[in-house]
Legacy VTK file of the C-alpha trace (Angstrom):
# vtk DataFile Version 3.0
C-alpha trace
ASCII
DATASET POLYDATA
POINTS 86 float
43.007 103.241 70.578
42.003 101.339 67.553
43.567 97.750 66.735
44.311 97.678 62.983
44.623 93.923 61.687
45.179 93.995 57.668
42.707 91.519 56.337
40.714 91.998 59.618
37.070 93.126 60.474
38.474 97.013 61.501
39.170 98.612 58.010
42.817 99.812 57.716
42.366 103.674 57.646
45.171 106.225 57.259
46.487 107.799 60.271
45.011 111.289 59.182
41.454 109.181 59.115
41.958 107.769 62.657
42.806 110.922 63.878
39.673 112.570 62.278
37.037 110.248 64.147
38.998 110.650 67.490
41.777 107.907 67.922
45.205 109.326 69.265
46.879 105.693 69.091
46.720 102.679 66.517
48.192 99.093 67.190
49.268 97.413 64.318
49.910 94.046 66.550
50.488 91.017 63.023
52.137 94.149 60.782
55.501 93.220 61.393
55.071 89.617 61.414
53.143 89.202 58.057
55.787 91.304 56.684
58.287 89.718 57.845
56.699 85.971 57.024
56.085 86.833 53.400
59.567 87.919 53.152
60.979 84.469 54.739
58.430 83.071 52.116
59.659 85.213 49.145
63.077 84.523 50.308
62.823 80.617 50.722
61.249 80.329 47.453
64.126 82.444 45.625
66.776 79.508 47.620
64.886 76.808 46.695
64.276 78.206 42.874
68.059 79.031 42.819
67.379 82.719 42.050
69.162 85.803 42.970
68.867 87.111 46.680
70.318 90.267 46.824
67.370 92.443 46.246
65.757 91.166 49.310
68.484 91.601 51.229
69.571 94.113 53.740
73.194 95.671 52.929
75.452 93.417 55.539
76.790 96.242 57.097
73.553 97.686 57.483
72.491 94.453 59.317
75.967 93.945 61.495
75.222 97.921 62.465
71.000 96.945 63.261
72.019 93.516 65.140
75.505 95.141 67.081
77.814 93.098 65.778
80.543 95.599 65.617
79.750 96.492 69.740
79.658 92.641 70.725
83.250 92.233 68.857
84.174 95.462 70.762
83.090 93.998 74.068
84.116 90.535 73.471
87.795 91.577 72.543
88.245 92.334 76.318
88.126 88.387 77.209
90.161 85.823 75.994
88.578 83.270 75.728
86.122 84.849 73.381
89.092 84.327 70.606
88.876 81.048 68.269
92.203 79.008 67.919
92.490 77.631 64.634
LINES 1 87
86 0 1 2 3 4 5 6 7 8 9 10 11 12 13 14 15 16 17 18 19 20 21 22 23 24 25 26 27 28 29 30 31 32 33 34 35 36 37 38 39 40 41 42 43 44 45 46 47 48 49 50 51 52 53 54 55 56 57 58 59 60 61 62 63 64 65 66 67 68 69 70 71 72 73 74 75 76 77 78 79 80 81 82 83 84 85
């Protein structure tokens, strides 16, 4: 198993690389979050500059689809007291 860090001491090879000097499984363990930190970055710096968002944004239904929005309001229609009064 090799443990890929970008900007660490293991060098980021390809998966066809790993594979080639013996290594069945790679752990990418910061990918995700240094992907997801420069786009909060990227993003916050667009609010703050009062620039346009949308290319950095997921579709909304895309995201209510990914997060289950459209299941929880299923489920939640079956109580009550899960409906606002105005």
């Amino acid at each position: 198993m090799a443990n890929i860090v970008e900007g660490g001491e293991t060098p980021d090879l390809s998966h066809a690389e790993l594979g080639e000097i013996g290594y069945a499984i790679a752990a990418c363990p910061l990918t995700l979050m240094a992907a997801a930190m420069q786009a909060m970055t990227l993003t916050l710096e667009a609010l703050a500059g009062d620039k346009p968002r949308d290319p950095m944004l997921m579709d909304f239904v895309e995201l209510r689809r990914r997060i289950a929005f459209d299941d929880y309001y299923k489920a939640s229609a079956a109580y009550k007291s899960s409906f606002r009064s105005s």
